[in-house]
C-alpha positions as CSV (number, residue, x, y, z in Angstrom):
1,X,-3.4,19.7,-1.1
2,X,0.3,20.9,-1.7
3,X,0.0,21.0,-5.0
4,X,-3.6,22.9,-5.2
5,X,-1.7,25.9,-3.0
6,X,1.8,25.4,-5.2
7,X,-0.5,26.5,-8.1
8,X,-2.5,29.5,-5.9
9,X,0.8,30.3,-5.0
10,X,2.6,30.6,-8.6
11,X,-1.0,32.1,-10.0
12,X,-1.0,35.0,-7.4
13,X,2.9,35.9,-8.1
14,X,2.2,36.0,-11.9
15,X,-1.7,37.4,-12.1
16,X,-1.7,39.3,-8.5
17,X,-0.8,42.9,-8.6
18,X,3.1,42.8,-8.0
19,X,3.8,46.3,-8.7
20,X,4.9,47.6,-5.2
21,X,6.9,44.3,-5.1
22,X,10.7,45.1,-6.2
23,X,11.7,43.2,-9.8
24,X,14.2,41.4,-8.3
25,X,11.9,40.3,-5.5
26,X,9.3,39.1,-7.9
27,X,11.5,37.0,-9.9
28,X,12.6,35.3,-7.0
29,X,8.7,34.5,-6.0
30,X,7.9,33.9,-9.5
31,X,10.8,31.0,-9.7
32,X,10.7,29.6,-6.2
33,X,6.5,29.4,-6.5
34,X,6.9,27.7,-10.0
35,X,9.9,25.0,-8.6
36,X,7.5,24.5,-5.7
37,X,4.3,23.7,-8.4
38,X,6.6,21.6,-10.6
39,X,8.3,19.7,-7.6
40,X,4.5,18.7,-5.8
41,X,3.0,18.0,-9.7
42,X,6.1,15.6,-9.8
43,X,5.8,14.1,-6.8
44,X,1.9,13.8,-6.6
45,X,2.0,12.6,-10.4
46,X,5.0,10.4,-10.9
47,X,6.5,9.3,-7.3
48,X,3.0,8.1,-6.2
49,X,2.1,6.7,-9.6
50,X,-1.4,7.7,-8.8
51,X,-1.3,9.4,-12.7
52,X,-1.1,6.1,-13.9
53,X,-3.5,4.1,-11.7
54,X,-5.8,7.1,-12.6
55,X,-5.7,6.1,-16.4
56,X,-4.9,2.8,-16.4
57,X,-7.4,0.1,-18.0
58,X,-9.8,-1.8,-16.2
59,X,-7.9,-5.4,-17.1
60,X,-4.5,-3.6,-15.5
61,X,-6.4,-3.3,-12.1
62,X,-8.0,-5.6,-9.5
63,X,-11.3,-5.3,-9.0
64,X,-11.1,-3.0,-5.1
65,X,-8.6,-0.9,-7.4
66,X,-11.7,-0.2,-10.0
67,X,-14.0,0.9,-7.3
68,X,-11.8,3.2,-6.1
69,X,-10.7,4.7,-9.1
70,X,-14.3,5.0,-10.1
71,X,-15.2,6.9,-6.9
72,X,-13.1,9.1,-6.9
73,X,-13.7,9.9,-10.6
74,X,-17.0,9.9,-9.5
75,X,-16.2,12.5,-6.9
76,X,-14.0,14.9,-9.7
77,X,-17.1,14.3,-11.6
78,X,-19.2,15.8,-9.0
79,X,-16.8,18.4,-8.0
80,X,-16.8,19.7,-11.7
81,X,-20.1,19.8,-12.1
82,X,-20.7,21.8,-8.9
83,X,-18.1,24.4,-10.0
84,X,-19.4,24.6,-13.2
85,X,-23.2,25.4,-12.2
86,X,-22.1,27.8,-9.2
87,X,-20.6,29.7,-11.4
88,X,-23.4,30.2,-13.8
89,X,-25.1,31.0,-10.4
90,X,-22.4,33.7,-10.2
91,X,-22.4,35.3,-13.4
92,X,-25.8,35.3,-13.4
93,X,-26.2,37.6,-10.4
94,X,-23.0,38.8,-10.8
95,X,-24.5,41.1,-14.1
96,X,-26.9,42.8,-12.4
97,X,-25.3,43.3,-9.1
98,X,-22.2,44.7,-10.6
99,X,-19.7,42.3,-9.3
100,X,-16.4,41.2,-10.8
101,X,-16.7,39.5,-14.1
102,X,-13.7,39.1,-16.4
103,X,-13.8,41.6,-19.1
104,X,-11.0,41.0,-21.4
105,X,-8.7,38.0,-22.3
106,X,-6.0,38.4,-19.7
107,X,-8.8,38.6,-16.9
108,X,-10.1,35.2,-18.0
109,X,-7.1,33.5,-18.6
110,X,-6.4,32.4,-15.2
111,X,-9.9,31.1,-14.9
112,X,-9.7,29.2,-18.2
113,X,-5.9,27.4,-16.8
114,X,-7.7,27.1,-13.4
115,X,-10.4,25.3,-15.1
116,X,-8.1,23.0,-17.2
117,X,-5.6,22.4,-14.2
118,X,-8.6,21.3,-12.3
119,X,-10.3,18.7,-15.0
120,X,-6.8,17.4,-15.7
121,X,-5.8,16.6,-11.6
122,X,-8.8,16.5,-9.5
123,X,-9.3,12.6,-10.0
124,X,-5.7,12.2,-9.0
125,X,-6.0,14.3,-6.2
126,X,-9.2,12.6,-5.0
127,X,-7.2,9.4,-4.7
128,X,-4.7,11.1,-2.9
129,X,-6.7,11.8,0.0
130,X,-8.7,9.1,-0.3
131,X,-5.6,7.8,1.5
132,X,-6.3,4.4,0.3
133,X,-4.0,1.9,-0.4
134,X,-4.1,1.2,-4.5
């Protein structure tokens, strides 16, 4: 969970209007919220190995570990998918009741990284609070 507010955290200091915010005050959000994403992706992704039980082959794996890693990929799966269709949900109301839809390249960007930061480590993540022992 850390790790999913690390990256809200660094994504509002660099997208979010900062313009009241002094420079010198920003930079020192901007680094502390990125050392704070980089230091939970780290220890989510390397110290708990749960990266590499993630991706690891079938034959590396017993066969509890399998069923694990298969439901919780089944659960990113589902996750995904749900995301994915709300949001056509959205933009298709969001058009004719005038709410926010990105209009130009730097108003999507975030979306686009969300969307990529979320197919990369959701399956991880699952396994994380599956709190299993793997």
């Amino acid at each position: 969970m850390a790790n999913y507010i690390s990256g809200l955290l660094l994504a509002i200091v660099l997208f979010g209007n900062m313009a009241a915010v002094p420079a010198t005050l920003h930079l020192v959000l901007l680094l502390a919220s990125a050392a704070f994403f980089v230091y939970t992706l780290n220890y989510l992704y390397r110290d708990t190995h749960l990266w590499q039980f993630g991706n690891a082959p079938d034959e590396q794996l017993d066969e509890r570990q399998v069923q694990v890693r298969n439901k919780a990929y089944r659960l990113a799966y589902t996750g995904m998918a749900s995301i994915f269709m709300l949001t056509a949900i959205y933009y298709t109301f969001a058009v004719d009741l005038n709410w926010w839809v990105p209009k130009n390249w730097e108003e999507a960007d975030m979306i686009v990284w969300l969307v990529i930061f979320l197919t990369l480590t959701l399956p991880s993540s699952i396994l994380a609070w599956m709190e299993e022992e793997v």
